[in-house]
N, C-alpha and C positions, 0 to 999 in steps of 0.2 A: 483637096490634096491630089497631087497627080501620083499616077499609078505608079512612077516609077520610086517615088517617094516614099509609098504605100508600103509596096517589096523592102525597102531599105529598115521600115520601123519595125515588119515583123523578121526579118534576120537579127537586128538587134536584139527584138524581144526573145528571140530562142536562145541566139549566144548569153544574154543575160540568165536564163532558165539551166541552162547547161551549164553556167558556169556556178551557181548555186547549190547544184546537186555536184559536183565535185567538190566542191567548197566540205560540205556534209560527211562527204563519203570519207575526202582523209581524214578529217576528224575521229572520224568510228574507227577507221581501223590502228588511227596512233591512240587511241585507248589500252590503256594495259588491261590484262585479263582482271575480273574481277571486280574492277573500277565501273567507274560510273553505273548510267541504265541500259545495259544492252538492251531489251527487249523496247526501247523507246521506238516510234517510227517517227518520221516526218512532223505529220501532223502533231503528236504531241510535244515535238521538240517548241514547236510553236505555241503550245499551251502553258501560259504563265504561273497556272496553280498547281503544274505537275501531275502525274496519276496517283491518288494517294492510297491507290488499292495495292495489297503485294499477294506472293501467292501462298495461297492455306498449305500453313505447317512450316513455311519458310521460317524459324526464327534467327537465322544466323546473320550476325550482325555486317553492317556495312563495311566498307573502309578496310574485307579481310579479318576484322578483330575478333574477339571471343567476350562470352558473356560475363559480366563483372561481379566480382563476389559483389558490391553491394547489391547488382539487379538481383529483383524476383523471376524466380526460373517458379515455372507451373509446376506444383505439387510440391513446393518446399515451402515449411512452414517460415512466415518470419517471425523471430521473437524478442528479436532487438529494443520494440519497442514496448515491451510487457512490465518489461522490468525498469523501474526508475528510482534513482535517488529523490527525495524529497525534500529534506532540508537541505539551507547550506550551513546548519548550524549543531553543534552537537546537541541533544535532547536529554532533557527527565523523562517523559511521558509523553502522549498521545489521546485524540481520540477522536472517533470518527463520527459523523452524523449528517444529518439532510440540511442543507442550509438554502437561502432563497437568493438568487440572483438573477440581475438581467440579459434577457435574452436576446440571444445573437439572431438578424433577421438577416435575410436576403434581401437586399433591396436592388431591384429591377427598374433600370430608368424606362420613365414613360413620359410621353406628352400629356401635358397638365391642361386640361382645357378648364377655365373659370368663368364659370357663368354667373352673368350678372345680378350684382347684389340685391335681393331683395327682401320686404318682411319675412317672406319662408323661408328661405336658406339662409339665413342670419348667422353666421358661424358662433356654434357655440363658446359659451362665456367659460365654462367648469372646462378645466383640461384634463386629456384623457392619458391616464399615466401611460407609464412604457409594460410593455407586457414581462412575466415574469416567470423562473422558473425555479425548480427545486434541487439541487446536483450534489452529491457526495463531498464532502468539505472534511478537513480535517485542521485540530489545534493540536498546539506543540509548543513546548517550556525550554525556553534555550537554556540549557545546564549552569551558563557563566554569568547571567542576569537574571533570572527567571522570569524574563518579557514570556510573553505570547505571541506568537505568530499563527498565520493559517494561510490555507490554501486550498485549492480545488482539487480533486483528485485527476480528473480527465484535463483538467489543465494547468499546468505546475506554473505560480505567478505567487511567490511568497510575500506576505504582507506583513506588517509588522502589529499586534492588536490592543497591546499593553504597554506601559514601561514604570512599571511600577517593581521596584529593585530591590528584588533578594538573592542575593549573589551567593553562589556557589550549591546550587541545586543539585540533588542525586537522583531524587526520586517524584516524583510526579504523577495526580490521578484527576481526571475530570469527568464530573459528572455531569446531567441533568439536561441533555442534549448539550455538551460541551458549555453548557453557562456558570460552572461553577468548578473551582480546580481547588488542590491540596496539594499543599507543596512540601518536601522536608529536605532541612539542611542541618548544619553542625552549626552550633554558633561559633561565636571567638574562640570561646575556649579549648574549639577542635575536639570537644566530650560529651556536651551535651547536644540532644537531639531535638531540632525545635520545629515545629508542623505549624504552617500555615493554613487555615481554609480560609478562601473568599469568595464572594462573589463576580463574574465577570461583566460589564456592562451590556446592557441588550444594544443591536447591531442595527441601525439604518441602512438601507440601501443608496450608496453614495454618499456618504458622510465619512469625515476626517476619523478615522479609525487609532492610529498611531499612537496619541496623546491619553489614552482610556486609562484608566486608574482602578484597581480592582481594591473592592472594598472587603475588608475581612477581619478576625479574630486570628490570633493561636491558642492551640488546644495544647493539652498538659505538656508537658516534656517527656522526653525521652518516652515516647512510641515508637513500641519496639517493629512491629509489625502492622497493615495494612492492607486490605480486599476494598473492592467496590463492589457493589451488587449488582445482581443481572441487569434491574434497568437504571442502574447509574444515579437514584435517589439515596443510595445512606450509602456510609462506608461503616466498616469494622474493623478497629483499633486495637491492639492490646500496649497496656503498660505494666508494670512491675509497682505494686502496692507493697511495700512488707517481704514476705515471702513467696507470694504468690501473683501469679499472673492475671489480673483482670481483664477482660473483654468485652468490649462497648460497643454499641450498634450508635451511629451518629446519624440524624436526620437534616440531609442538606439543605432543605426548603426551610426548616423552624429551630435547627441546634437543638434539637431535644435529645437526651442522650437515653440510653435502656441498657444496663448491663445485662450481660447473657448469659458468662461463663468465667468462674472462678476456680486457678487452677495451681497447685503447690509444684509442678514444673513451670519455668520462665522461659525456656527455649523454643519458641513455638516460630512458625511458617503457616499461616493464615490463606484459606480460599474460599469465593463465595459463589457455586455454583449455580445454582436455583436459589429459589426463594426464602424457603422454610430451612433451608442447611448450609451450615458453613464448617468446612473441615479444616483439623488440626494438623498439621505433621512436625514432627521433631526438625531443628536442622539438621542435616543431613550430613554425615561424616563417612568417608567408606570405609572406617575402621572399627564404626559404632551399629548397633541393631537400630531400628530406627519402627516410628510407631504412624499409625494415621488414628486420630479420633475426628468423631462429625457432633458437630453442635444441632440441635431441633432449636429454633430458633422460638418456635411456640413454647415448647416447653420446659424448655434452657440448663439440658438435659447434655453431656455427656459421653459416646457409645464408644466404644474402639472396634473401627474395621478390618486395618489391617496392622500387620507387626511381624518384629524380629528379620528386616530385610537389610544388608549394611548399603548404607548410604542412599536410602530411601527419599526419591522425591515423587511425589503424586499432584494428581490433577483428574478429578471428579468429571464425569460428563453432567450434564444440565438438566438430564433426567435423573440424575444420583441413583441409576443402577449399574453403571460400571465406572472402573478405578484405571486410568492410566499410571503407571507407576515405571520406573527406572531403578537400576541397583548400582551396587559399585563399580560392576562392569559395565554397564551403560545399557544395559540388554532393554530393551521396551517389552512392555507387557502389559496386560490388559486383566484384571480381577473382577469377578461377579462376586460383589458380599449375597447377595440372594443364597448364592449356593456354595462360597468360598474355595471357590477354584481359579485359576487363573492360568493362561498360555503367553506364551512369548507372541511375538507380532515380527518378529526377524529384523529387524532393526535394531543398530546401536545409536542412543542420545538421551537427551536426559528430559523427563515430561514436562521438565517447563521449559521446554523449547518446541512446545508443540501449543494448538490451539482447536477444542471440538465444532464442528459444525450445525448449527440449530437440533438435527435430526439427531445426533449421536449415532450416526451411522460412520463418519469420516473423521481423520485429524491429519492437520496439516503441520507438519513437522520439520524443523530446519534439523540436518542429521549430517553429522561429520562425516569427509570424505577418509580422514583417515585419523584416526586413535592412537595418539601414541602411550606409552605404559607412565601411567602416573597415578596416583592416588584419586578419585572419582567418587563423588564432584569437591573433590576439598581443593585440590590444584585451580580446575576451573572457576573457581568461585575468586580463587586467590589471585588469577589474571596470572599464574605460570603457566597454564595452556589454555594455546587457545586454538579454534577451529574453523577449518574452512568446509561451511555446509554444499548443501546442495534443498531443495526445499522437495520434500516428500507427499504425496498423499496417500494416505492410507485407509483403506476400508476395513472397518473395525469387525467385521460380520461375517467376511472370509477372506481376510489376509491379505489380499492384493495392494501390492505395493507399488507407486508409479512416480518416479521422476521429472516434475514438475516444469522446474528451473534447475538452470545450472548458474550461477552468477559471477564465476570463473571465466566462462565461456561467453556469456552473453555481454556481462557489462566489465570482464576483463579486472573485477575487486574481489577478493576474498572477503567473505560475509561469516560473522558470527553471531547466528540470529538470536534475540533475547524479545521476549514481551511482544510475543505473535499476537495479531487481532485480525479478526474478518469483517468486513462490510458488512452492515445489515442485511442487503440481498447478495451474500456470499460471492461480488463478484469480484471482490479487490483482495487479498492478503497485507497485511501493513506489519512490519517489523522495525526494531533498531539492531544495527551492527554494535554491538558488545565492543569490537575491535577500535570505534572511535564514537561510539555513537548519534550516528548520523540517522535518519528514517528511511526506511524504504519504502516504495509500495511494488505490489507484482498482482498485476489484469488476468484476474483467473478465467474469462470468456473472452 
């Protein structure tokens, strides 16, 4: 290349160079404020994965904009996702327990090297199942069939488990790790009371579930009342003999029956706290005194705790040394038969809208946001009022009252909670809304 040629490629190559960096520069400055990366230079303009570092504490978003009520801003709790509807079906009943499914793995692609077949490495002949785990499961009585349904707690995927058809369900209880249910409905005659028990079938992993046929009996007519026992093996029954109230302990693994308690008042409200005690209370009128007695179930024996309260509902803790109880004003409060005194707890609702915690230490209460004046609980019972809660915990030991959920706020439905239950390991809450009866659950960790 001759020199003079030489001179000509680098003048080019510089007007080239210069005309690049101008090229650059108007760009930056026809940037509107705020826009793009100022702080870019040259070289990373050049760099096609961008700098993906920004600076500590910067959180303001790009593009000018502001942070979005759905984003997580640092130190605000979210609780959007605590609270879930469960069924999409109205319900009788519930109930919770440990169930076995398969387990979700990661799987990581890798290069498969396969080395060559010989007598040693003979792939074995026995196949090696899939691995498996145990997870929070719940069953549920759709009100207008009485199928069975279920589902996961941590992951809502409703299945269907039964279809074995008893139509027009109210009430529903299951026991024995969820393998056995009692159902009751009206017959025809819209008068009589008729109770189902049956068996539910035991559950393969991955097998046709839908089709299952529940095997069973019905138990006498008109069962006025109903408890399950602490671990979900017998129920207890009353009906109306004559004049008086009988009381029957049923065994759900063999139908044996034990009466307990024979009693010339019929109006009874049944609970089975512990083992050895099941108490009585009046139905509850707020215009009537109202009585609690407790059965020994050893010695089938009789006692009265408490009395003379108008419109009396209770609920026993699981050590049967304190009494939650509610009056006609809705007042909560808490009774020591040991010593027969009792204090209020500063909340208004009614105790069976609450639920005790293993320890008898806490109860977790669904507790109206506002009361309006009506008769209590005879209105409520009657479905002429009804309430929008908020769900409570309360520590039974000194007072303290804390606001849970709000279900107004969170999931945007007004909730009237009925037939509160806790997770074995106390980390789930599970209700039905009274208002349509649908199920909920609420992730208490």
């Amino acid at each position: 290349m001759s020199k003079r040629n030489f001179i000509l490629l680098i003048i080019i190559l510089g007007l080239a160079v210069i005309a690049v960096f101008g090229f650059l520069y108007s760009r930056k400055e026809a940037t509107a404020p705020g826009d793009g990366d100022t702080s870019a230079n040259f070289f990373s303009r050049l760099n096609p994965f961008g700098d993906k570092t920004s600076a500590p504490g910067d959180a303001t978003p790009k593009n000018g904009g502001s942070v979005s009520e759905s984003e997580s801003v640092p130190g605000q709790e979210v609780t959007l996702a605590k609270l879930k509807k469960v069924s999409s079906i109205p319900v009788a009943g519930f109930t919770v327990f440990m169930k076995e499914r398969l387990k979700e793995i990661l799987v990581v692609p890798q290069i498969l090297v396969v080395p060559p077949e010989t007598e040693v490495n003979k792939p074995a002949t026995k196949p090696i199942p899939p691995p498996t785990e145990f997870a929070l499961a719940l069953r549920y009585a759709d009100r207008a069939t009485g199928n069975i349904y279920q589902t996961f707690a941590d992951k809502i995927e409703e299945r269907k488990f039964s279809e074995t058809i008893i139509p027009k369900i109210y009430d529903a209880y299951f026991g024995k790790n969820g393998e056995f249910v009692v159902m009751r409905h009206l017959k025809i005659n819209d008068r009589t009371i008729e109770t189902f028990a049956g068996a539910l079938p035991k559950e393969k992993i991955g097998e046709d579930i839908a089709t299952n046929e529940i095997q069973g009996a019905f138990l006498v007519d008109d069962i006025k009342d109903i408890s399950l026992s602490p671990d979900a093996t017998k129920i207890f029954y009353l009906f109306n003999s004559g004049e008086s109230a009988i009381g029957i302990i049923y065994n759900l693994s063999d139908a044996q029956k034990t009466q307990v308690s024979d009693s010339a008042f019929t109006e009874w409200l049944s609970f089975w706290p512990s083992a050895k005690i099941i108490t009585l209370t009046t139905k509850p009128s707020g215009s009537v005194p109202g009585y609690m007695y407790m059965i020994d179930v050893d010695k089938k024996n009789l006692t009265k705790v408490l009395g003379e309260v108008n419109g009396l509902t209770t609920q026993m803790s699981p050590s049967g040394k304190l009494v939650l109880y509610s009056d006609n004003t809705l007042l909560l409060s808490l009774y020591h038969p040991d010593t027969k005194t009792s204090e209020g707890l500063g909340v208004r609702t009614l105790s069976e809208k609450c639920v005790w915690n293993k320890t008898n230490e806490f109860v977790y209460c669904a507790v109206p946001v506002f009361t309006a004046g009506a008769t209590y609980p005879d209105d409520w019972y009657k479905g002429e009022v009804l309430f929008s809660d908020q769900i409570w915990k309360i520590n039974v030991q000194n007072g303290n009252a804390t606001i849970i959920a709000d279900p107004v706020e969170v999931s945007g439905e007004d909730i009237d909670g009925i037939k509160l239950a806790l997770s074995p390991n106390e980390d789930y809450l599970f209700f039905i809304n009274k208002k349509d009866s649908f199920l909920w659950e609420l992730e208490l960790r």
